[in-house]
C-alpha positions as CSV (number, residue, x, y, z in Angstrom):
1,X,-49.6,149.2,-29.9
2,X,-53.2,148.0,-30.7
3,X,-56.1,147.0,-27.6
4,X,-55.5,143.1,-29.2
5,X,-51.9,143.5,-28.7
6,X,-51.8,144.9,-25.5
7,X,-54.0,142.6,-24.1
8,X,-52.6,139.3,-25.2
9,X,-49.2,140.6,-24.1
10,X,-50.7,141.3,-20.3
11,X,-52.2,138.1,-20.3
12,X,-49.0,136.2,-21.1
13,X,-47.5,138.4,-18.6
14,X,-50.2,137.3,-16.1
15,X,-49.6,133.8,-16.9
16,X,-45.6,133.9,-16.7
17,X,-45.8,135.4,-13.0
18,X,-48.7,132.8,-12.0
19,X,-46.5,129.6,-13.4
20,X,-43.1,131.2,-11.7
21,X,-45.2,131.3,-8.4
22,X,-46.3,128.0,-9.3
23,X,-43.1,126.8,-9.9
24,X,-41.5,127.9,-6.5
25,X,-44.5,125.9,-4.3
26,X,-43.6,122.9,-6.2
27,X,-39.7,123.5,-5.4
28,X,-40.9,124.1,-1.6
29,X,-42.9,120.8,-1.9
30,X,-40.2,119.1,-3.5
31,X,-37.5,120.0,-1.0
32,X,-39.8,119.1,2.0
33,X,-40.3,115.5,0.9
34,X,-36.5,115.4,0.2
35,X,-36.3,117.1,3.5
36,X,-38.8,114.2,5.3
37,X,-37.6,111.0,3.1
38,X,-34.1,112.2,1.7
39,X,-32.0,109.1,3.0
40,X,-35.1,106.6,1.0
41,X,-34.6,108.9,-2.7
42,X,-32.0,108.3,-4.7
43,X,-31.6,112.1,-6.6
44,X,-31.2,110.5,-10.0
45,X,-34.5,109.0,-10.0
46,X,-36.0,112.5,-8.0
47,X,-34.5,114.6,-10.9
48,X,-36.2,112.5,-13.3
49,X,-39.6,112.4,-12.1
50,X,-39.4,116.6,-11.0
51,X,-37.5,117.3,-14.1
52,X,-35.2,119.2,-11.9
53,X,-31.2,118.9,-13.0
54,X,-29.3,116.9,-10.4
55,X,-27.3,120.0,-9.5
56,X,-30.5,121.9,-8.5
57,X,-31.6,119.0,-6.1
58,X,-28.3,118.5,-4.7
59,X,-28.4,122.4,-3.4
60,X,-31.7,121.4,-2.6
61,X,-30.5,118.9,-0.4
62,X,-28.2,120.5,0.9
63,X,-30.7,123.7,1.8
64,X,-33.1,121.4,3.5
């Protein structure tokens, strides 16, 4: 495996861990304002806007 090679496929690498760490604040943040204002959201509209699947906010929910 070349230096070019090598090095693109730790960057990617880098990258992939930094969004998945990314991903899981955003999931705390998302289940603390479901947490704080769940009786005002309606989860079809919350799953819209996040993107997450309805299923995933209603354990979500159910967590918080």
């Amino acid at each position: 495996m070349d230096d070019v090679l090598r090095e693109a496929l730790a960057t990617l690498g880098q990258r992939i861990e930094m969004a998945e760490h990314e991903r899981r604040v955003a999931v705390d943040e998302v289940r603390a304002l479901l947490s704080e204002h769940g009786g005002d959201l309606h989860l079809p509209h919350v799953s819209a806007l996040t993107l997450l699947s309805q299923p995933t906010l209603g354990d979500m929910v159910r967590d918080a």
